[in-house]
Structures are given as structure tokens and as C-alpha cells.
GUDOLUM-654932 format. One record per residue (C-alpha): residue number from 1; residue in three letters; x negated, z, y. Coordinates in steps of 0.05 Angstrom, whole numbers. Layout:
// GUDOLUM-654932
[r NUM 'ALA' [X Z Y]],
...
//
This chain:
// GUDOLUM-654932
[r 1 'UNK' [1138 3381 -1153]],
[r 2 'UNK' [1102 3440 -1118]],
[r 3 'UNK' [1109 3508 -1167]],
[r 4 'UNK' [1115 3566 -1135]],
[r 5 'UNK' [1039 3576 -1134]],
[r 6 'UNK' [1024 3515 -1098]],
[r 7 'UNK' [1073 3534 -1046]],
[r 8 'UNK' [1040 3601 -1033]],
[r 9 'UNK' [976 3569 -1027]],
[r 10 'UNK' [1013 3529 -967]],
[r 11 'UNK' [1031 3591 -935]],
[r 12 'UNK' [967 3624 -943]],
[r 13 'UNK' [935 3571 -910]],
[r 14 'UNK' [986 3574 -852]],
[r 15 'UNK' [972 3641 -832]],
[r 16 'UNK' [894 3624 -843]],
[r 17 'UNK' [893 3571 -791]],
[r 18 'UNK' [931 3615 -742]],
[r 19 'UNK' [871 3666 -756]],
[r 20 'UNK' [822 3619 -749]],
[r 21 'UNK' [850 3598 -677]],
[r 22 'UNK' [863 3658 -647]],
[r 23 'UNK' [815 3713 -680]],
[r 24 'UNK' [755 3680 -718]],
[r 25 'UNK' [694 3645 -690]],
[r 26 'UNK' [742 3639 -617]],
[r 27 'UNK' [695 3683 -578]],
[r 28 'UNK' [630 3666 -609]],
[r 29 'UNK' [638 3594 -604]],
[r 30 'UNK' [680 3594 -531]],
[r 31 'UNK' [694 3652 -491]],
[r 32 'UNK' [616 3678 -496]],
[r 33 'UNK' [596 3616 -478]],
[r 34 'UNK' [647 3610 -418]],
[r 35 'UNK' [624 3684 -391]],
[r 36 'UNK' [551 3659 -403]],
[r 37 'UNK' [556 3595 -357]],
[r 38 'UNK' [595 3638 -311]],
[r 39 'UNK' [548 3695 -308]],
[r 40 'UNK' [494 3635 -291]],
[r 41 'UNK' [533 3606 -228]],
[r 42 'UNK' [542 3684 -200]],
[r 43 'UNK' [473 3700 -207]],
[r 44 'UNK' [450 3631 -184]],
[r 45 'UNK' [495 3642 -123]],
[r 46 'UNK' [536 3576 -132]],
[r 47 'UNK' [601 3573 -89]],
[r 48 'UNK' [668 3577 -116]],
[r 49 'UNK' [682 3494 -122]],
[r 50 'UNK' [621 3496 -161]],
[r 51 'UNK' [629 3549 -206]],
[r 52 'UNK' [700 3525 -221]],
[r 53 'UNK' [677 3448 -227]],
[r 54 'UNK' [626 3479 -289]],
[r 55 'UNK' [682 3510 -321]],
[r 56 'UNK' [729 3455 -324]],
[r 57 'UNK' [671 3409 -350]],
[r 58 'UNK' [652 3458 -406]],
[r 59 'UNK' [723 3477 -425]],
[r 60 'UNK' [759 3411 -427]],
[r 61 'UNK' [693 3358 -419]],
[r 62 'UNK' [700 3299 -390]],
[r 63 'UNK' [704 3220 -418]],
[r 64 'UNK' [636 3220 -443]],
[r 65 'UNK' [627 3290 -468]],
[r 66 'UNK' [692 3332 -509]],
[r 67 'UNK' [713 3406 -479]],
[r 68 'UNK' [693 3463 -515]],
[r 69 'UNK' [767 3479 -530]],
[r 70 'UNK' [772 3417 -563]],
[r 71 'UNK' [710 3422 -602]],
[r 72 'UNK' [730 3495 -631]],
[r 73 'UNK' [814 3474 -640]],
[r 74 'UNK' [790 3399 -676]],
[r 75 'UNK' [734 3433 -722]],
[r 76 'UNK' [783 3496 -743]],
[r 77 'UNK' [835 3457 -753]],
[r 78 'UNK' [804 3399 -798]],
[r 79 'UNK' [767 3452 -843]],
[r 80 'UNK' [836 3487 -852]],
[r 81 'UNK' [871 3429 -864]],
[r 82 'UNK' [808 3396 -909]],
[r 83 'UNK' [800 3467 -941]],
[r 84 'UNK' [877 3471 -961]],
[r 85 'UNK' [886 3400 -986]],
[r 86 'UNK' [823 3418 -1032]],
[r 87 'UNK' [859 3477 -1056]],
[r 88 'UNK' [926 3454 -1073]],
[r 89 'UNK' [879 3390 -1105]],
[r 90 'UNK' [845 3439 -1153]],
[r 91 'UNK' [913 3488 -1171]],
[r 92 'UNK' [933 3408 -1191]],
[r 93 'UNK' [880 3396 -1228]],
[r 94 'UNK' [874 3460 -1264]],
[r 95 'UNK' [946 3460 -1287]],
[r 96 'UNK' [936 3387 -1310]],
[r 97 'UNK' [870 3408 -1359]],
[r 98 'UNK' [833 3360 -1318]],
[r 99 'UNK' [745 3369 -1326]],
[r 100 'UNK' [719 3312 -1292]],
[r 101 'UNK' [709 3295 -1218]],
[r 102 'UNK' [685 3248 -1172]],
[r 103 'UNK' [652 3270 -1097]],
[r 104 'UNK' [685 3218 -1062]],
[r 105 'UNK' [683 3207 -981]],
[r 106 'UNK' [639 3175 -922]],
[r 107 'UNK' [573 3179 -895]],
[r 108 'UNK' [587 3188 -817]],
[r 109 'UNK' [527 3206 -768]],
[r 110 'UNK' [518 3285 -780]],
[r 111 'UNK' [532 3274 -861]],
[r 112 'UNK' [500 3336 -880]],
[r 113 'UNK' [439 3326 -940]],
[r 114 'UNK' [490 3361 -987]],
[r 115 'UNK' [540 3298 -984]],
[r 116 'UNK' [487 3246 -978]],
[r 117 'UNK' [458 3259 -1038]],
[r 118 'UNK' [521 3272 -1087]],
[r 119 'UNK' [562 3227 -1055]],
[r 120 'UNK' [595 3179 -1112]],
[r 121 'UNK' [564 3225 -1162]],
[r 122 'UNK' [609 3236 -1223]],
[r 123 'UNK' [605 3315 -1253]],
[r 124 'UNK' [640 3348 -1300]],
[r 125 'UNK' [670 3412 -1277]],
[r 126 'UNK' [611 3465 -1303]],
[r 127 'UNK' [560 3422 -1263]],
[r 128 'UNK' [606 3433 -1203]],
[r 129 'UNK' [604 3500 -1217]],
[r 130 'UNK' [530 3500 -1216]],
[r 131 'UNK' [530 3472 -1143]],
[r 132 'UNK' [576 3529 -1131]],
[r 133 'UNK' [512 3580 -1152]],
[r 134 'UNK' [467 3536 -1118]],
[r 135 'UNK' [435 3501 -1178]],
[r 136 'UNK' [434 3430 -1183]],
[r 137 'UNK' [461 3400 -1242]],
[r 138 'UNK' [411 3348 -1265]],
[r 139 'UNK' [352 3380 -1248]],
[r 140 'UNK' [361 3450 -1245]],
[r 141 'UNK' [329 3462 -1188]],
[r 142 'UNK' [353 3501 -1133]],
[r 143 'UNK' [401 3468 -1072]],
[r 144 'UNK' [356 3510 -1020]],
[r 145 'UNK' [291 3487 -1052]],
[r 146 'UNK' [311 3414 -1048]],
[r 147 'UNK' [334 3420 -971]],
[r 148 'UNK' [410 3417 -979]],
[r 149 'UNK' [437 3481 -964]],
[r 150 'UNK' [449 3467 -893]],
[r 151 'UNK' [514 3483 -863]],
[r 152 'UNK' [532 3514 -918]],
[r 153 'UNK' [589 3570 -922]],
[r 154 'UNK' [565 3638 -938]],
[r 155 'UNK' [593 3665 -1002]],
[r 156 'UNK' [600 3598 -1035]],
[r 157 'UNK' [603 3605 -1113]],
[r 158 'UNK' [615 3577 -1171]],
[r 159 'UNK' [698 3582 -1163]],
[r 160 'UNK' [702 3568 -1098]],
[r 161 'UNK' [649 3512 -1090]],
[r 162 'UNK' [707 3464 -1108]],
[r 163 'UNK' [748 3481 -1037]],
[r 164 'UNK' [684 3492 -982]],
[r 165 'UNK' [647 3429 -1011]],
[r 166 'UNK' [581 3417 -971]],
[r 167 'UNK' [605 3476 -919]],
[r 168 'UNK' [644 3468 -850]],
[r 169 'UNK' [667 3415 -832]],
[r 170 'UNK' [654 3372 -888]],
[r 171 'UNK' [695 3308 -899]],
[r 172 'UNK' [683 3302 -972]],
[r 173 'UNK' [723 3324 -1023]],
[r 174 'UNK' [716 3330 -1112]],
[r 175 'UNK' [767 3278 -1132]],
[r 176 'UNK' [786 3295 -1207]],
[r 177 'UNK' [797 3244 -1251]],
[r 178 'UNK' [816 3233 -1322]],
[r 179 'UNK' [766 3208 -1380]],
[r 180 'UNK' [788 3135 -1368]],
[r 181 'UNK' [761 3128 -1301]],
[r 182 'UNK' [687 3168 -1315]],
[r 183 'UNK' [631 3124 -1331]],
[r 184 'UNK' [615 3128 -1409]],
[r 185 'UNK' [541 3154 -1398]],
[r 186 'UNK' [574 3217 -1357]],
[r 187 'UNK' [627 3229 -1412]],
[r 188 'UNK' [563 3229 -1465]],
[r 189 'UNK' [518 3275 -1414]],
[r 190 'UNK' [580 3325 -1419]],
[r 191 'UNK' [585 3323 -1495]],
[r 192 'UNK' [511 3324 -1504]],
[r 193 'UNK' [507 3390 -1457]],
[r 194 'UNK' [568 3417 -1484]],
[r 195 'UNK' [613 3419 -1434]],
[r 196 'UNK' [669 3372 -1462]],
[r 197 'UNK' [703 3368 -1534]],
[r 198 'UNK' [743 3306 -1534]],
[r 199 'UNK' [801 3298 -1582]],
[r 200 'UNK' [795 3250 -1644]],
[r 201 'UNK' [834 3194 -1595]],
[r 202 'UNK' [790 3207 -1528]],
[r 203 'UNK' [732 3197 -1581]],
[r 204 'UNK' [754 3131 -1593]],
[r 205 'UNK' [780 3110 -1533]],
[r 206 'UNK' [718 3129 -1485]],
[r 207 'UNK' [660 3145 -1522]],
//
């Protein structure tokens, strides 16, 4: 059942989309634009069935090409609603003592080199941290150095990493799951690095 912190973060996330629609990103990524192409057909001298043919292409597209309207309502909306289904995930998970997770989703056409390369990958929660800081976990190295920064959000870190994933848009999520369903050789990789302390019983039962 949702605690009362889980239903604020429901709420918060209500009032976030709304933002997102109405003041965020909304003239950056459509009215500029709109003014732009309509500057163009002014100064270009285009007559008014023209200029008003442009702007109905660009703002609701046609069969083979999506309006700009749609574009900016479909991506705010699915990174709200991806974003808060992440969060309420991890207030889940944290409540539950849960350490281990799974980046679980598909590889569509624009997958961004983030999710193509940790997709499936099992982590224990400080490694996720580590993407959150930009590191990667087996290596070390840095995300930017090995070409998978792109598209991410600005101001990702290590607490937030868990609810902006590979960065807008993205359709992947950190599944957490419980010792039983973690390959053995991650479990050990934890242990060995410090991470986890399994009980006496998880000892037995997964090591």
C-alpha cells in the first residue's frame, strides 16, 4: 500500500508534468521554432495560404512526419511518467533494503550508447551510484571518455542516477531485485569489492 511518502511523490510529479507542459522547454522546443518558420515565409514574401499551409505542417505534421506539438506533449509526458514510475520504484526499493538491480528494457532505433551497453547488466547499488558520478563500474573509466554521455541530463549524480537513467527520454529503467534472482558471480563481485554483507542464511543460500 502507498505510505504517505509515496503518495507525495505522486503529487510532486503531477504538478511537474503540468510544469513541464506549460513552462519548461515549451518555447525553446516549439514556439521559437514556430516564430522562426514564420519569420522565414514574411521575409521570403510567401502569401498567406502558404505561410498558413507551413504552420499547420510543422505544428500538427502530417501522416508521414509527427507535429511539433506532438513531439514536445509525447516526449514530456513519457519522461514524467518514466521519471515518476522510477521514483516511486526506488522509495520501494529503499524501504524494502533491496541492493541489487537489473537495467532492464529495449534496444529501439535512437537507443542511446548509455543503454546499449548496460543493458541486461546486473549492479549492485554503489556501482549504480558510480554511473550516477559518471564513473563506470568495471572499469573505472569515465562515461564521457568512453562515448556514453550523450543525452544525458545535466546534474545527474550519484542519488539521482537511479530516476534520469541514460537521460531524456530513455525507456530503460534499474529493476531491483532480490539476491535469488542475481547471477552468483555478481553477488561474489559485490562481496569481493565490499559492497554487500550477506547474512549467515544468504551465505548459504546464494553464494
Amino acid at each position: 500500500m502507498p505510505t504517505v511518502g509515496l503518495k507525495e511523490i505522486l503529487e510532486f510529479s503531477k504538478q511537474k508534468a503540468i510544469f513541464n507542459l506549460l513552462e519548461s522547454g515549451v518555447d525553446a522546443d516549439f514556439f521559437s521554432p514556430m516564430l522562426n518558420r514564420l519569420n522565414t515565409q514574411v521575409a521570403q514574401g510567401g502569401n498567406i495560404d502558404d505561410v498558413i499551409s507551413d504552420l499547420k505542417k510543422f505544428i500538427t505534421g502530417t501522416e508521414e512526419i509527427p507535429g511539433a506539438l506532438n513531439r514536445y506533449v509525447t516526449q514530456v509526458m513519457d519522461d514524467t511518467l518514466r521519471q515518476f514510475s522510477a521514483a516511486y520504484t526506488e522509495a520501494i526499493t529503499d524501504g524494502l533494503g533491496m541492493e541489487f538491480y537489473k537495467y532492464v528494457g529495449t534496444k529501439i532505433k535512437f537507443t542511446r550508447p548509455f543503454c546499449v551497453n548496460y543493458m541486461n547488466e546486473y549492479f549492485h547499488r554503489e556501482e549504480v551510484e558510480m554511473l550516477g558520478n559518471g564513473k563506470d563500474p568495471f572499469t573505472g573509466g569515465s562515461l564521457e571518455g568512453m562515448g556514453l554521455t550523450a543525452g544525458r541530463i545535466e546534474g545527474t549524480n550519484e542519488i539521482n542516477i537511479f530516476i534520469n537513467r541514460g537521460g531524456w527520454n530513455c525507456r530503460h529503467a534499474f529493476a531491483p531485485l532480490t539476491p535469488r534472482f542475481v547471477p552468483k558471480s555478481v553477488l561474489k563481485r559485490a562481496v569481493e569489492k565490499g559492497y554487500w554483507k550477506p547474512s549467515k542464511t544468504e551465505k548459504e543460500k546464494f553464494l
